[in-house]
Every structure is written in C-alpha cells, then in structure tokens.
N, C-alpha and C positions, 0 to 999 in steps of 0.2 A: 656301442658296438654295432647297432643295426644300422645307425647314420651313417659308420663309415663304411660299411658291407654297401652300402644305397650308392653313397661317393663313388666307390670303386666300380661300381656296374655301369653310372652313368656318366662317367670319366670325366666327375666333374672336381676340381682341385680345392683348396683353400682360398686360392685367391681368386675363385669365381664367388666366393661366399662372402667377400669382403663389399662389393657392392649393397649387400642386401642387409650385412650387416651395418653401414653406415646409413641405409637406410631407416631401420630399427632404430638406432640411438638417434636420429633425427627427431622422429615420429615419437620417442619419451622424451626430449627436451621440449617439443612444443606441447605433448603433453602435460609435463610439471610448468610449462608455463603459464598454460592455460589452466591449472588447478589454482597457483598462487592469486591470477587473474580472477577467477572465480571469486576464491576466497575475501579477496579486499571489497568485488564486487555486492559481494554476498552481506560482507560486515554495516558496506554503505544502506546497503536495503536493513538491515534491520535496525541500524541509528535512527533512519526515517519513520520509520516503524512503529518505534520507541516514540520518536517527537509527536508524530501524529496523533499517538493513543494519550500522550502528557497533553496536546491541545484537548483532545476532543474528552478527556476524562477529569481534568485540570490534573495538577501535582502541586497539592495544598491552595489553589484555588477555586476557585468555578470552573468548569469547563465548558467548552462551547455546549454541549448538552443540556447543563444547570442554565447557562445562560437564554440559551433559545428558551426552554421550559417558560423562565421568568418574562422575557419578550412576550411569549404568547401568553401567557397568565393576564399579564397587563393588558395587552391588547383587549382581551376578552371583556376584562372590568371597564376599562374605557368603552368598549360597547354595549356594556350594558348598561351604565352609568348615560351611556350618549341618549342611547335609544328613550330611557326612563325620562331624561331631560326632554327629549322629544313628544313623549306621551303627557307629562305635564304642562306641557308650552300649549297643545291642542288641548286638553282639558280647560287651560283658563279661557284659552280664545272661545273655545264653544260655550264655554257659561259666560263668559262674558257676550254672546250675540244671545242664550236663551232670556239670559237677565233683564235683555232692553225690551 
C-alpha cells in the first residue's frame, strides 16, 4: 500500500518498473548460474583434495610420507654404515704404516 501511495506521488507507472524488473531477474539468473558454477567448481577442489591426502597418506599403501620416512631412514644407515667403512679403512692404513 505504501509503494503505491510512493508510485502515485512520484507519477511513476508500472511500466517504468518493468526495466528494473528485468533487470532483477537478469542479476538472479547469473546469480543461480554462478552458484551451479561454484558448486561443480567446488566438488572439483575437493576430488583433488581427496587424491592428494590418498597420495600423501597412501589408501592401503605407503604414502609418500611412509615412503620419504623410509628414503631417509636408509639414507641415514648408508651414512653411517659409509662413514664406519671409512674409519676402518684409516685404522688399517695407520697400523699398517705404525707396524713397519
């Protein structure tokens, strides 16, 4: 009742309201179409999500986590395993030069 008391005052008709109206129903069709857009975009993001967290956590395998763990595990033994080789290679060579 107060809109059309407002119409009447500002002698504006129906069909000045029809612009704004088609503007409105513009402005919610791109909006529902940018929600549906969202929404697919959204689903893609958390497939990814999902695959990442199955790489990095495995899904009944290793994952890259166990697996690096184990890389550096080894690494470590090979280094110490190296180094050990290396202290007893100079332990012979110096008894072997205290010996003569």
């Amino acid at each position: 009742m107060i809109a059309a008391q407002n119409l009447e005052k500002k002698n504006v008709t129906p069909d000045d309201l029809k612009p704004l109206e088609q503007a409105i129903n513009d402005l919610t069709h791109k909006l529902d179409t940018h929600i549906r857009v969202t929404e697919v975009h959204q689903g893609h993001v958390i497939e990814l999500v999902q695959s990442h967290e199955a790489t990095l956590n495995g899904n009944g395998d290793p994952g890259l986590r166990v697996r690096v763990d184990r890389i550096e595990t080894s690494a470590n033994v090979i280094s110490r395993i190296s180094w050990t080789g290396l202290v007893v290679a100079l332990a012979a060579i110096a008894s072997f030069f205290v010996n003569k």
